[in-house]
N, C-alpha and C positions, 0 to 999 in steps of 0.2 A: 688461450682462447676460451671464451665463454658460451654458452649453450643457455639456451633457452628454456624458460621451465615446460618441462614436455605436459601435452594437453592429457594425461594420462587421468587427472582427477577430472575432468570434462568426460559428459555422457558418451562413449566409445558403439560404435555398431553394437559391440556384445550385450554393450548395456538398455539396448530399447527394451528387448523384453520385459527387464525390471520395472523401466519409465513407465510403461502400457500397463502392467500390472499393477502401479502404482495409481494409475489414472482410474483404472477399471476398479479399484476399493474406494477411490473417492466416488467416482460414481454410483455405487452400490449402495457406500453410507450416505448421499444423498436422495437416492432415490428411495432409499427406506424410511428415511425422516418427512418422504413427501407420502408414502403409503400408511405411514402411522396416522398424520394425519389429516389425511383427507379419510380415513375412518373414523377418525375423532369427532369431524364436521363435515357437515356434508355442503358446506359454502367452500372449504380451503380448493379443492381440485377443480379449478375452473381456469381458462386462460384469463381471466380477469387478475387474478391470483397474477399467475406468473408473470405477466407484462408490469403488475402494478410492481412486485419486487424487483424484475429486471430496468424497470428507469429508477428504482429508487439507488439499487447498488453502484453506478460509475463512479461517484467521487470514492469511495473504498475500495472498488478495484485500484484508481489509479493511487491510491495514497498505499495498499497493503501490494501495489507491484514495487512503489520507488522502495519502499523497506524490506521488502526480497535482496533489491542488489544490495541495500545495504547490510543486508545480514548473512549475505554468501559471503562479505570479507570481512566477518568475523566483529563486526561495529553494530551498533544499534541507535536509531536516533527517536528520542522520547521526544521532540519538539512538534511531529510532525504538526501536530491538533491546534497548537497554539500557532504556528508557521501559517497554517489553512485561516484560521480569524483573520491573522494580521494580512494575508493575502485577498480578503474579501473586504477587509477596512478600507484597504486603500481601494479598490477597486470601485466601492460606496461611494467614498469619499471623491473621487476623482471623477464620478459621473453624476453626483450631486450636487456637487459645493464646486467643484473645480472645472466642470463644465467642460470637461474634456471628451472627444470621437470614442465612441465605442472603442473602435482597434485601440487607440492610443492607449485608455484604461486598462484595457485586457493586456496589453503590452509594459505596461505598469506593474500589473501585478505579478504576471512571471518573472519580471523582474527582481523583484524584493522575493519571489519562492528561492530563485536563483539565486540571492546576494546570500538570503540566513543557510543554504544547504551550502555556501561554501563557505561562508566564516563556520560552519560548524565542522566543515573536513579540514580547514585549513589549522582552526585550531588544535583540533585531534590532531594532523600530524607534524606541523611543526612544533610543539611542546612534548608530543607525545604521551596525552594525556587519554584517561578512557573517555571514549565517546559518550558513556551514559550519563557524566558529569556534566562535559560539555554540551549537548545536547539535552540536559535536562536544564541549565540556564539560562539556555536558548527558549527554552519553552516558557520561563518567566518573562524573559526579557521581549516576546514577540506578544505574549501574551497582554503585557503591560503597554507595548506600542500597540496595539489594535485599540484598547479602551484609549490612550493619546490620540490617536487617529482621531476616531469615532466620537469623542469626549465621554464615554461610556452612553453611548444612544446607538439604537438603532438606523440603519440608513435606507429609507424607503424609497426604493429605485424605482418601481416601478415597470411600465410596458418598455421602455428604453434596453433590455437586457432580456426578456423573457425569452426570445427568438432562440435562442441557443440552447434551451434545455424545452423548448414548446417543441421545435421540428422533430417530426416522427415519420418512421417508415413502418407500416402493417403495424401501428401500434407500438413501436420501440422507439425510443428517441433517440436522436443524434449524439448525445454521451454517450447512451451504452453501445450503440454501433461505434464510436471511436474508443470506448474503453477495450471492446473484443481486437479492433487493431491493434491497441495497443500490447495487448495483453501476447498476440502473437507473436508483436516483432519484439518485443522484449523476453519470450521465449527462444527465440532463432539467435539473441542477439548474447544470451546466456550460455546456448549450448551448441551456436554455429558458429561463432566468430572468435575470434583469437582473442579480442577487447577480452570476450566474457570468459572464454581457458583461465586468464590471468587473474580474473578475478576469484574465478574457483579456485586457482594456484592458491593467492594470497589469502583465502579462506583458510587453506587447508596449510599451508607452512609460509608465514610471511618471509622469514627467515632464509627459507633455501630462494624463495624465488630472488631476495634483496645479491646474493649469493652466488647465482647464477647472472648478475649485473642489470637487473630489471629494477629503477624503483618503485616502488609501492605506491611511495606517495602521491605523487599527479594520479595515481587512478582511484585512489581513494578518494582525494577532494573531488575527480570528476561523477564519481557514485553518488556523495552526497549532494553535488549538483544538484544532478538528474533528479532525485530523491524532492529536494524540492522545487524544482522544477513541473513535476505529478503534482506536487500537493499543489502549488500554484491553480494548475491545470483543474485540479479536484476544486478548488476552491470559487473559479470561473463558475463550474456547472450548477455549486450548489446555491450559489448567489443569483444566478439564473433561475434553479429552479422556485427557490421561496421570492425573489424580487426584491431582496432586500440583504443587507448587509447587518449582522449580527458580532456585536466585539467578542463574545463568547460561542460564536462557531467552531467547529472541531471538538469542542471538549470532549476527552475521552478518545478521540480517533486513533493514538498512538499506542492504547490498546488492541484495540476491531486490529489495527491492521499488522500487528505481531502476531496475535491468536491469530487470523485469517495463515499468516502467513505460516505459520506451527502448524497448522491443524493442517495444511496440504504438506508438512512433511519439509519446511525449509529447517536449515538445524541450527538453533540457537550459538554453536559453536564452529560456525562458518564451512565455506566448504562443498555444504548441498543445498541445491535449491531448486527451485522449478516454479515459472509464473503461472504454468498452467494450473497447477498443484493450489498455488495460493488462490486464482480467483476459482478453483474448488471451492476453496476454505471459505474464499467471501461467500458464495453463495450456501454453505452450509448453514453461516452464522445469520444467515439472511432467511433462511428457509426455516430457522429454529425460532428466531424471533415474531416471524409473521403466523408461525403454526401457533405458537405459544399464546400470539394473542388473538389468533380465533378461535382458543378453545375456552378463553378466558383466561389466561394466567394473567396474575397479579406480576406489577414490575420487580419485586424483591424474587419472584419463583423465577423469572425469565433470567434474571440475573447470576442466581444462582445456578441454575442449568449449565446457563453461557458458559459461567464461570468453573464445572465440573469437566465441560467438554473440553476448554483450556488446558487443564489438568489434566486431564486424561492422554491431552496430544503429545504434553512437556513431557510424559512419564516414558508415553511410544518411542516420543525420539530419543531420549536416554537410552532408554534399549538399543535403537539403532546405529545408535553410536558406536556402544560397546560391542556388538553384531561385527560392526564396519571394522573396529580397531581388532578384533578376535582374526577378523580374515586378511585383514591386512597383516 
């Protein structure tokens, strides 16, 4: 008779304290990065400030949550940025040229988030191949269908789409109030539900869970789903918010949203993760870039900063790791 992989690598009662502690240093290193500088300028500390970076960050929330689950089971998908273009191409494209219902387009597009996040899990695990392979020619190939799409032009949409990233509450718009739901129930749905045990299971030993008669596979492809399913989702907002569709949108996102995800502490080698932890991370990488350019940084400094705090987090969780496997 077979057994279940037990939820023991899933956050246990013993283990909140660490999670709270874990939150209360992301908190800390962010709220020092807001005290540095808003002593640096005396413009940064204003709620103008923080409203303007909380509607800019939801599409990187939701693209740096779907690469959380992807990276608690132990995969990585480099497509995300090019998946996000080719999801706003068609989206352009189907409410410019093809004259299609708002919903219908928007339904369009999660569609094709949905199709490229599952040929990229389906690939991974029927060959059994590394994700980073396959998911890195996922990222040519979506990249390449977005300038098809589009015929490399932009697509000016217009007042026909604004609605969705214009509506606001007290100043916050309707992304980021739906990125913080999300961001919740993808937290509960990580560290409260069975779905998300197993996927911490198969982070942490694919092997025993295949072992204990569980396969792996169906919840890998359905991770990478989801994964692009978010960027879809990310891709709706940001088309809405500029009004227009761009074949070279996302470039770069499939970095923001591994750093994002590192820097709150998910671990490159599957296993741990926490949504909350990463939209940390987004808003760190968000609070570092906005500080950096009201005090004047040049784009090569901001980059390089970025790119030290990146380093600095790859370096933590190695520690952690070695921490984790000492007490285990």
């Amino acid at each position: 008779m077979t057994a279940s992989p037990q939820p023991a690598s899933a956050p246990r009662p013993s283990a909140w304290p660490r999670l709270l502690t874990d939150y209360l240093g992301m908190a800390l290193a962010l709220t020092a990065l807001v005290l540095v500088f808003s002593l640096s300028t005396e413009h940064f500390f204003s709620a103008t400030t923080f409203r303007t970076i909380a509607n800019q960050i939801p599409s990187a929330v939701l693209v740096a949550t779907g690469m959380t689950f992807v990276l608690v089971i132990a995969e990585i998908d480099l497509s995300v940025g090019s998946v996000l273009g080719l999801c706003s191409a068609v989206l352009g494209v189907a409410l410019t040229r093809w004259h299609w219902p708002l919903a219908l387009a928007v339904g369009g597009a999660l569609a094709v988030g949905a199709v490229c996040g599952g040929f990229n899990g389906a690939v991974t695990v029927r060959w059994r191949l590394p994700s980073f392979i396959v998911t890195l020619g996922m990222l040519e190939m979506a990249r390449g269908g977005a300038h098809a799409v589009t015929q490399s032009q932009t697509q000016y949409i217009g007042s026909a789409i604004e609605g969705i990233a214009g509506t606001s509450l007290y100043g916050l718009s309707l992304p980021f109030l739906l990125a913080m739901a999300l961001v919740l129930v993808g937290q509960l749905v990580l560290s409260r539900t069975v779905f998300g045990r197993y996927l911490v299971a198969v982070g942490t030993n694919e092997e025993a869970v295949r072992l204990s008669g569980i396969d792996p596979r169906p919840l890998k492809v359905t991770v990478f789903v989801l994964a692009g399913l978010l960027v879809a989702l990310a891709a709706v907002i940001d088309t809405s918010r500029f009004e227009s569709a761009n074949p070279n949108a996302g470039t770069g996102f499939e970095l923001q949203a591994i750093a994002a995800a590192v820097i709150g502490g998910t671990s490159l080698m599957g296993g741990r993760a926490s949504v909350i932890s990463t939209f940390f991370g987004v808003l760190i990488i968000a609070v570092l870039n906005s500080g950096l350019a009201a005090v004047g940084a040049k784009d090569e400094t901001k980059r390089l900063v970025t790119g030290a705090v990146i380093v600095a987090a790859v370096i933590v969780d190695h520690y952690r790791h070695r921490i984790g496997r000492g007490r285990g």
